[in-house]
N, C-alpha and C positions, 0 to 999 in steps of 0.2 A: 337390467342393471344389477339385479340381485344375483341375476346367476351370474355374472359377470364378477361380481366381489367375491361369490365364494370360489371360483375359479382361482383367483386372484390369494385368497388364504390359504386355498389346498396345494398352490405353488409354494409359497413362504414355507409352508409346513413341509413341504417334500424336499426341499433343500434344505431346513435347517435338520431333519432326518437322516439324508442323504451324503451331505457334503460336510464338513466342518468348518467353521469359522475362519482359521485358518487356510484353508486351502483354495476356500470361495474369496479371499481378501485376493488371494494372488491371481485366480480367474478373472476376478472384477478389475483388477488392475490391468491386464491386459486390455480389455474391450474399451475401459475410459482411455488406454494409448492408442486404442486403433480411433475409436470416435472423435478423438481430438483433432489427430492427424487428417482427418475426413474434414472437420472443421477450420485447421489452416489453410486445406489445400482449396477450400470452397474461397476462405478469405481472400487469400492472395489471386484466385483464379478471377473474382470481382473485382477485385483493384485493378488488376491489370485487363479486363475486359472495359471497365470507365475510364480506364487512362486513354488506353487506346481510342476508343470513343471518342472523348473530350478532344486528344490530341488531331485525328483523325477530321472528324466534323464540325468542331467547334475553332478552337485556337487557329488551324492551320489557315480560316478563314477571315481572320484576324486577328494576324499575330498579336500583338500586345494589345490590344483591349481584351480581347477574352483573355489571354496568359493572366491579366491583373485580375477579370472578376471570377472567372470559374470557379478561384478557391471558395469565394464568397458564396454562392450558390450551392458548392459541398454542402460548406458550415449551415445556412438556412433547409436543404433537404433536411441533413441529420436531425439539426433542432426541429423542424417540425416532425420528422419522423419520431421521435423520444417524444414531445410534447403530445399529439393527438393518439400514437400509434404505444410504446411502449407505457407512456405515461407515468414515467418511474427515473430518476437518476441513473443514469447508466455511465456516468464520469469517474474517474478515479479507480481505474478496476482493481486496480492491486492491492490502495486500501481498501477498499470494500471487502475485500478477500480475508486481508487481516482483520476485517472490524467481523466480518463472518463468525471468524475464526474465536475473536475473545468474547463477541456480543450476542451472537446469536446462533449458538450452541451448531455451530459448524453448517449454517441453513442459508443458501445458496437461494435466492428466487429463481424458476423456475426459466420465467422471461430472457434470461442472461446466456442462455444455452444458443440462444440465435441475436439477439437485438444488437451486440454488442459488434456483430459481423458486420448487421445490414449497415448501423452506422457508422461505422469506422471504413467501410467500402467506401460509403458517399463519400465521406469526408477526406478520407487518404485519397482517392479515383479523382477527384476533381481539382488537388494539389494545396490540401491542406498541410501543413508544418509539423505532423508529427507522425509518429508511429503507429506500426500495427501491430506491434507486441502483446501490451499491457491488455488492450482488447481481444485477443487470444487467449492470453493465460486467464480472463476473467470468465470465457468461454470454457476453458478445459476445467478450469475449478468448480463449476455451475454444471458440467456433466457429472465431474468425479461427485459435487454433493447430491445431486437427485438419484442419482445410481443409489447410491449408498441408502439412501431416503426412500426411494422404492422398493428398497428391501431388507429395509424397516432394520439394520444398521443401527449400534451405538455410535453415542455423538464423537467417542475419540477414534472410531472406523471412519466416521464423516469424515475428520481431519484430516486423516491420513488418506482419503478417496480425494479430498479437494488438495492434498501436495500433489499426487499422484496426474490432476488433471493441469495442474499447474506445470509440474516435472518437464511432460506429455506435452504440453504447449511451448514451452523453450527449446525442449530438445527439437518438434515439429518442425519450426515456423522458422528454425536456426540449424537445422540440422546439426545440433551440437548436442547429443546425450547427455554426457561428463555433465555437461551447463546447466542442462536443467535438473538433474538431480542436485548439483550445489546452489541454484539459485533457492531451490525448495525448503534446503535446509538455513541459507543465510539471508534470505529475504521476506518467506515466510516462516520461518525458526519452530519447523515441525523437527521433532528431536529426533537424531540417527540414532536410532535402537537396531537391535537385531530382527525386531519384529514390523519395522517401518521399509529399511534399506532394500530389501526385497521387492516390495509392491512399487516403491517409488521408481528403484531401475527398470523396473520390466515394463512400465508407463511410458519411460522417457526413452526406451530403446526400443521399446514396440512403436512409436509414436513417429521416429526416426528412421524406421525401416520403411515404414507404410511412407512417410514421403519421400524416402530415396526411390521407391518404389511409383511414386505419382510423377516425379519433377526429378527425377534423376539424381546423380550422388555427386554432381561439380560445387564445389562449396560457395557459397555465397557468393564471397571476393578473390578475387586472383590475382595478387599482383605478381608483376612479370618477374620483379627480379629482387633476391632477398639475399643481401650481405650477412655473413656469418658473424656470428656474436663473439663479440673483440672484450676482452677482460679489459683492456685499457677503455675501453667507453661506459664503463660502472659509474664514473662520477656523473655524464653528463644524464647518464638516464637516475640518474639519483635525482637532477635536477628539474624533468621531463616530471618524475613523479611531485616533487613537493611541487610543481606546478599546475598540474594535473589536480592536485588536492585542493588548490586555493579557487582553479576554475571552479571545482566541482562545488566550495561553498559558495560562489556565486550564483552560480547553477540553479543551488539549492532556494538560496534566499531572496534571490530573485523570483523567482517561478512561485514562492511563497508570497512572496509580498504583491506580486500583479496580480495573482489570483486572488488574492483577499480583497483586493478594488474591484476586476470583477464582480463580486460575491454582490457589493454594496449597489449593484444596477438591478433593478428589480424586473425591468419590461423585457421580455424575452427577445422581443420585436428590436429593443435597443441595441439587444448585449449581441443580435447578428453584424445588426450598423456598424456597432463600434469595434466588433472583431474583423468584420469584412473590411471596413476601408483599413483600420490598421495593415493587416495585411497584405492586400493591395499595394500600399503603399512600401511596406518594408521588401516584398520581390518584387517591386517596380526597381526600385536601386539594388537588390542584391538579389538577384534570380536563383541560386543555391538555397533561396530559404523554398523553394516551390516544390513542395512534397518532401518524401521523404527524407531526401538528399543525398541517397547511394550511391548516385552518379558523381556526386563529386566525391565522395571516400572515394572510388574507384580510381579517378583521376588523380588524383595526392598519391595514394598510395603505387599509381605506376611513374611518379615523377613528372606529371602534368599540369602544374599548378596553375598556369595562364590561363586554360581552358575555363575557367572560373572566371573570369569578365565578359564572356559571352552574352552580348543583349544588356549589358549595365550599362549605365553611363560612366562609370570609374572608367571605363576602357578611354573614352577622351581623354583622359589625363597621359596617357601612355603608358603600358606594360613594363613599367621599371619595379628596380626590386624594393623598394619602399611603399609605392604606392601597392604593389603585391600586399605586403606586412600589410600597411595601416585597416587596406579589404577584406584580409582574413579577419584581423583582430574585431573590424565590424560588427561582421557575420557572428563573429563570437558572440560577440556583446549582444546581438539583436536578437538571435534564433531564439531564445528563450520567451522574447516579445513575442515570435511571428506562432510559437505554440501557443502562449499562451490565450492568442489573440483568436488561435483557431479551436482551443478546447473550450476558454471562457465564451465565444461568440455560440456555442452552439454545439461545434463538433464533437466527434468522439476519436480518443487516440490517446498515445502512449508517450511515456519519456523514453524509452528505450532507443528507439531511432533517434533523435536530436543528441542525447547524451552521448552515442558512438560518432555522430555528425561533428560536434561538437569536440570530440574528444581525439579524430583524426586531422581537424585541422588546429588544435594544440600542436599537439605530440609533431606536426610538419612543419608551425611557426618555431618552437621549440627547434630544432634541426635545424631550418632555413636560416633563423640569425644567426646561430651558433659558426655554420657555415661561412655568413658575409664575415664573421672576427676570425676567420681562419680555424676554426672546429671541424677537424673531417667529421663528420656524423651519418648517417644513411638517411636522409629524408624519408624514403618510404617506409623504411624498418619502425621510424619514430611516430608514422602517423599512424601505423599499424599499433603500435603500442600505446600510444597515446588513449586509443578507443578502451583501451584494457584500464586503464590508468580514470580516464572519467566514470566509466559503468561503476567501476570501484569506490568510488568518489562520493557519486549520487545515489547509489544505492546500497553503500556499506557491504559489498558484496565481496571481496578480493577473490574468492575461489571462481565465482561466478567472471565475472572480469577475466579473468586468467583462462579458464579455459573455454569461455563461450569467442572469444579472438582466435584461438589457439585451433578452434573446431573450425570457425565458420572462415579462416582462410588460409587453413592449412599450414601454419604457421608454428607447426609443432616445436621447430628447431630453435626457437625463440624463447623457451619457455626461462631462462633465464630472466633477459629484460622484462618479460610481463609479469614473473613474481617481484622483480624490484621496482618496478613503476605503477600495481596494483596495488603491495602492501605501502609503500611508499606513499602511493595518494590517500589510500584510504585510513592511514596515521597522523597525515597532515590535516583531515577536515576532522576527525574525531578531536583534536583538539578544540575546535569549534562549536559542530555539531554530534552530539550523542544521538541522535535516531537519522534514518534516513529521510528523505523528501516523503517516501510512501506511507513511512509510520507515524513521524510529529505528530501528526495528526491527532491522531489518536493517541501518544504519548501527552499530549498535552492534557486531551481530558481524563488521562487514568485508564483506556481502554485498550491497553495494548498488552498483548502476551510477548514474554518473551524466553529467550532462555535460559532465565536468571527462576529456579523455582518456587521460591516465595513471590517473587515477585507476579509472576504469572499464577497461582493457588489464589493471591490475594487477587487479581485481575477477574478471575473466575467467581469467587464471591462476590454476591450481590447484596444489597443492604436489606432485600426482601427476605431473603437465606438467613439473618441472623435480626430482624428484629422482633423483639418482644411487645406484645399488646396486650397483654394480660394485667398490667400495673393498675390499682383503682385510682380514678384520678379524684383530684379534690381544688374545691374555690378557695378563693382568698377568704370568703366571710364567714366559711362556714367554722362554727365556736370548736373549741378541746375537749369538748362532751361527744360531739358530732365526731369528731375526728377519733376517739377511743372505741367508739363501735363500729367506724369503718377498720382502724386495726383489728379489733377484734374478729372480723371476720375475712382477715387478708390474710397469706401466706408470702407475702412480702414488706422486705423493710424498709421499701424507697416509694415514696408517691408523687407525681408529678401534679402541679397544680396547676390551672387554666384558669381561665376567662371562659365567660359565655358564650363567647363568641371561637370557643375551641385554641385561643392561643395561649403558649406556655408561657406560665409568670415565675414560675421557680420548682424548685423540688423541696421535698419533706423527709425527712430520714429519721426511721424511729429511735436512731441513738441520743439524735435531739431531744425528743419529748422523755425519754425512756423516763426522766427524774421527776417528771410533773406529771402523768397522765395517769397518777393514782391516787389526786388529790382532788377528792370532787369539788373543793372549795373553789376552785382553778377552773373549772369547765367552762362557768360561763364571762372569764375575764380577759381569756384569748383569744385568740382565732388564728386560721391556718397561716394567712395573710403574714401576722409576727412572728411564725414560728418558723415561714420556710426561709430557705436560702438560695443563693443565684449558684447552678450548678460548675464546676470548672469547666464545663466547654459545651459547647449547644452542637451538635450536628449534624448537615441539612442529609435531605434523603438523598440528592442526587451525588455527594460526595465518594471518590474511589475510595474501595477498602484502606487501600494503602497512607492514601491520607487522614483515615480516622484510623488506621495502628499508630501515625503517627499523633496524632493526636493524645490518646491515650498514652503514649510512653511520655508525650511533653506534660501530661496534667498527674500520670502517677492516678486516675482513676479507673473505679473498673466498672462502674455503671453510668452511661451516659444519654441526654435525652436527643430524641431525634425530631425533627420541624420540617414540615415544608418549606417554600419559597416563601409564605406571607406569615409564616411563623407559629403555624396551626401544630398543633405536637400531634407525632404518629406514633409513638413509643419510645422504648428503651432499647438500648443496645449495652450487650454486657460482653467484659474482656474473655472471659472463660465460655461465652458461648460463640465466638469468633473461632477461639482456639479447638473450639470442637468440631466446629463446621472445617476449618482449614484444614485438620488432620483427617478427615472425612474425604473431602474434597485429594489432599492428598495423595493419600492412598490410589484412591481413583487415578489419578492423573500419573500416579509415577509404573502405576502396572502394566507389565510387558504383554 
């Protein structure tokens, strides 16, 4: 073991001698784009080895009882797989990447280089409701940071090693390069310098060769036939976008608010029950919610919309063009149940598939009524676009949106309609919502970096970074005699005072005393108890920076006392020692 670790220093040593900093960021970023693409192609090559399985020996022997439970058996493998085997969260990859990124100094566990594969395999493989994206990128960002980590890397190298495996995972798994370099910059809001832009392409384009290379260069989706972009149909994709934008806060607030009911079921045991039968239930009647759903983008987008009541019961009603509309609009409404029914019950998976799912049969209802009122429109152009239009939407992404459509179905000649119906959507829900589905999260509690630089400098400060413990404290009973020889031997002019039991009763300020505490007649007829006063603002340790600057700018103070939860005082925090630490911090953060 010993020789083993010095093995291990005299590498670190030989490369930081040998190589420069510089030149090894752009080496490294190479190898997290081949290892990622290594990592897609295992993902996908799993899924598609359980599908076929599932389909092959399970389902085909009874078609609809297994079609309804097998998702449900996904969702319980994966859960038990993360409960006994990972034993760690492995939901939500993409915040976890941002919460990486502003909380814990770009540190990636370890675990998430594989777990996030095995269960998103089960889960997608047995025809769970969502994606396999988000669980990729959380893969490729968990390479790029232990890379980075094994070779003992600063933490804004990490950053940019976890854009890089992030990049590397979009571009992979999407064969769209362009995409993932803009997803990296608009969805993890690692900053385009001259000194990131380099590492980040050669991830995302090394990442893309290596699986053109594994799975060949045919793009995703193909649809058969793509009408050329008519200036006279500006308005209706004007329409397609503010549409696209009001889905997408549904999208949004929906998948927020079922997930938070979720949250409140404690038995693990339960939360498979109540996601399995949900489930069950919603592709019992709309079979398109049964995996990931590409097969019906596929279909929409060649002009095949009937092929969508296959095995429903809506087919009873009969293939007319209304009962068409009311089944899409459904699926609309439901998909976001049938994920969250499969990510809360257990499973692991992505929004990225539902939201393109979701976002091709807009963009084809949009078309399709337009059509019945006498609108020539292109159905398939619109579902195609549509996808551009939601990704945009839910993920505050528009560059991302635009050209990850554009890559994955060759739809270069479009780029028109997908900048009007990307920026379009994604203007529409900002009036609504300011962070995406992936950030709230963490913009709620203060923990998000972004690309706004105070805002992220004060993100990076911690309350640990700037408080002070040095202050000497004092009781309410102790006399103005007692309290002149603790000034005496202070070098401060503020004292906080407690209780025995450690809670803050007020503070003491020598400007107060300053006119009495030279009168010994006085010593023994006050005590600290009459002398202090209740500070302008108490605040707690777990509070973001941001909220105690503002704090300070609403009290006009510059020293203020800090408490725990039950009120126990931990120190002082001072305005000019925030301001010190920020422009420290700073500096750091803004150097090329």
């Amino acid at each position: 073991m010993v020789r083993g670790s010095e093995r291990y220093n005299q590498m670190i040593q030989w490369r930081e001698g040998h190589i420069s900093e510089r030149h090894f960021v752009l080496l490294l970023s190479f190898f997290v784009g081949f290892f990622v693409s290594v990592a897609a192609f295992v993902l996908k090559s799993l899924i598609h080895l359980i599908q076929t399985f599932v389909e092959n020996n399970i389902i085909s022997t009874g078609h609809t009882f297994w079609y309804l439970v097998c998702p449900t058996i996904g969702i319980a493998l994966a859960s038990l797989f993360v409960k006994f085997v990972v034993k760690d969260d492995i939901s939500h990859g993409i915040t976890k990447i941002l919460y990486a990124i502003s909380q814990r100094k770009s540190i990636i566990k370890a675990h998430n280089m594989w777990s996030s594969v095995v269960g998103s395999s089960l889960t997608i493989g047995f025809g769970g409701s969502v994606g396999a994206e988000a669980p990729i990128v959380l893969t490729g960002a968990a390479i790029g940071s232990n890379l980075a980590k094994f070779f003992r890397l600063d933490q804004k190298t990490m950053m940019l090693m976890i854009g890089c495996g992030a990049a590397g995972a979009v571009g992979g798994i999407f064969k769209a390069p362009i995409a993932g370099l803009a997803f990296t910059l608009e969805v993890l809001m690692i900053d385009l310098t001259m000194a990131s832009i380099s590492p980040l392409m050669i991830s995302s384009i090394t990442a893309t060769a290596f699986t053109y290379l594994f799975s060949g260069s045919t793009p995703m989706f193909q649809p058969a036939v793509f009408e050329p972009f008519s200036i006279n149909r500006i308005p209706m994709y004007l329409v397609l976008g503010v549409s696209c934008g009001l889905v997408s806060l549904y999208f949004t607030r929906g998948m927020n608010f079922l997930e938070s009911k979720f949250r409140k079921v404690q038995s693990a045991y339960l939360k498979i029950l109540i996601g399995g039968v949900t489930l069950g239930l919603l592709i019992f009647m709309f079979p398109p919610l049964y995996g990931e759903g590409y097969g019906t983008i596929s279909e929409l987008m060649n002009a095949n919309p009937f092929s969508v009541f296959e095995n429903s019961p809506f087919a009873l009603l009969g293939q007319t063009t209304w009962v068409l509309v009311i089944y899409l609009t459904l699926i609309v409404l439901f998909k976001i149940v049938a994920s969250v029914a499969t990510n809360g019950g257990g499973g692991v998976g992505g929004i990225f598939a539902p939201s393109l799912f979701i976002g091709s049969i807009t963009g084809f209802l949009v078309a399709y009524i337009m059509n019945q009122f006498g609108v020539n429109v292109p159905e398939s152009n619109f579902a195609l676009v549509g996808m551009a239009g939601l990704m945009s939407g839910v993920m505050h992404a528009p560059l991302t949106g635009m050209f990850l459509i554009a890559e994955m179905t060759g739809g270069y000649h479009l780029f028109m309609p997908l900048m009007i119906v990307a920026v379009v959507s994604y203007s529409t829900i900002m009036l609504f919502e300011p962070h995406s589905l992936y950030a709230m999260r963490l913009a709620q509690k203060g923990e998000l970096l972004t690309h706004n630089k105070d805002r992220s400098v004060l993100t990076l400060l911690k309350m640990d970074n700037v408080l002070e413990t040095d202050l000497t404290t004092l009781f309410p009973e102790m006399t103005l005699g007692e309290l002149v020889k603790v000034i005496a031997s202070s070098n401060r002019n503020i004292f906080p005072v407690i209780n025995h039991e450690g809670k803050l009763q007020g503070v003491l300020l020598l400007d107060e005393v300053r006119n009495i505490m030279f009168q010994p007649r006085l010593y023994n007829r006050f005590t600290v108890g009459q002398l202090m006063t209740s500070p302008p603002a108490i605040l707690e340790h777990t509070m973001p920076m941001e909220r105690v600057m503002e704090i300070f700018e609403d009290t006009g103070a510059w020293n203020l006392p800090v408490v725990d939860e039950q009120r126990r005082y931990l120190g002082f925090v001072s305005k000019s020692k925030i301001f010190n630490s920020y422009r420290h911090v700073l500096v750091h953060f803004s150097e090329e």
